[in-house]
N, C-alpha and C positions, 0 to 999 in steps of 0.2 A: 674422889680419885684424882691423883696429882697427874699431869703428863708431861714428861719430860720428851724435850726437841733434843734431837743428838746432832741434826742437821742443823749448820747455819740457815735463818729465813731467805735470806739474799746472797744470789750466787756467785758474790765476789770473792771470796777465796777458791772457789771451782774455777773461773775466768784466771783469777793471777795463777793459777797452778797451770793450766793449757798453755798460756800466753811464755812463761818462763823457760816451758820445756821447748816451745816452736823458737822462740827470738834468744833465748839464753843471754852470752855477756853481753849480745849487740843491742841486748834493750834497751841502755841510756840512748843510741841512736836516733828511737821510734820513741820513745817518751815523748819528747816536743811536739811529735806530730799528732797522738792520741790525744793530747790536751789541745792542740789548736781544735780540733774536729769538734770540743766539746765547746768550745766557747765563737766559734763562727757557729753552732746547732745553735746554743743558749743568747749569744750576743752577750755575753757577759763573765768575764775572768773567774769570778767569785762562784759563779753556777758549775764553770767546769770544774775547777779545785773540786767542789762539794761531789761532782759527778764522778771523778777519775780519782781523786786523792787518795781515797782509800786501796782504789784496784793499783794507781801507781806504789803504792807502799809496801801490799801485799808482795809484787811481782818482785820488786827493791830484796824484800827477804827472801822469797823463794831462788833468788839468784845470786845470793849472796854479796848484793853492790848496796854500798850506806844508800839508807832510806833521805838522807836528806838531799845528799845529788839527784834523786829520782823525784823528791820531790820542788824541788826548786828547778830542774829540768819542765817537772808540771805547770810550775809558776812561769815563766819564760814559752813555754808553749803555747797558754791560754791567753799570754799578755800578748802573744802575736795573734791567735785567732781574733782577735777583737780589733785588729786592722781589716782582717778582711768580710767581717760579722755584717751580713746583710741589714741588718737593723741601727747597726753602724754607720755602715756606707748612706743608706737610706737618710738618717740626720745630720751627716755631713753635708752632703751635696745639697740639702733643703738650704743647709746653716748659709752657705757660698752662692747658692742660686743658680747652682749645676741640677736644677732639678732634670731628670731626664738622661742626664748620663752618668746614673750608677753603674752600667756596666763595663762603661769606656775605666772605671773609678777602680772598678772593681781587678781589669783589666791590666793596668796599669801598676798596683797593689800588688798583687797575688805573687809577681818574680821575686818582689825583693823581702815577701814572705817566705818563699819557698829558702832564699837563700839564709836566710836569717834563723829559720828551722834547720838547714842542712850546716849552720858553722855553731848552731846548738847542740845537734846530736853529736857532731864532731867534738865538739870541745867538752861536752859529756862520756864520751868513749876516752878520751884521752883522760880525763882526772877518773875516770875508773878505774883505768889498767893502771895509774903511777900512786892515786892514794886508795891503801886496801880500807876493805868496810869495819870500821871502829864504833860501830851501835850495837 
């Protein structure tokens, strides 16, 4: 007896279906931030991609914005979490012989991440709205 799954195994198309109907066209926005989240959790660019890429891709379609803005918004997202990726900061400050003040490190980091995400999501909303989606 064959059984056939009708359900995806993994709840990433249920996730980009919620997420597109809450955040709709302002998702290019919140992309960079969902990718930082994954790669300061992982400490590692390449772990968020594999974490998020597929859910940013999904959401890309369900919203009707090209998948590749959403997904190079991901790459730019996670390439900043990895400034402020505690496992990061941790081999930094060993490397310079700040040991002891990751969190002054950390501190310090975190504005000019926040701003670096907020002129990402920005300039992600703007090539939304002026190039339509062509995939």
């Amino acid at each position: 007896m064959t059984v056939f799954r009708t359900r995806p195994a993994f709840p990433i198309p249920y996730l980009a279906n919620g997420v597109s109907s809450l955040a709709g066209a302002a998702w290019p926005f919140f992309a960079p931030f969902i990718a930082m989240t994954g790669s300061f959790v992982a400490g590692s660019t390449t772990v968020s991609n594999m974490m998020f890429g597929l859910f940013q891709f999904g959401v890309a379609q369900q919203i009707g914005v090209s998948s590749s803005l959403i997904l190079a918004l991901q790459v730019a997202g996670a390439a900043a979490g990895n400034m402020v990726a505690v496992s990061n900061i941790v081999a930094a400050v060993s490397t310079v012989g700040l040991t002891g003040h990751e969190g002054l490190v950390l501190r310090r980091v975190l504005p000019v991440n926040l701003i670096y995400l907020t002129a990402a999501g920005l300039i992600g909303i703007l090539v939304a709205l002026v190039l339509p989606d062509q995939s």
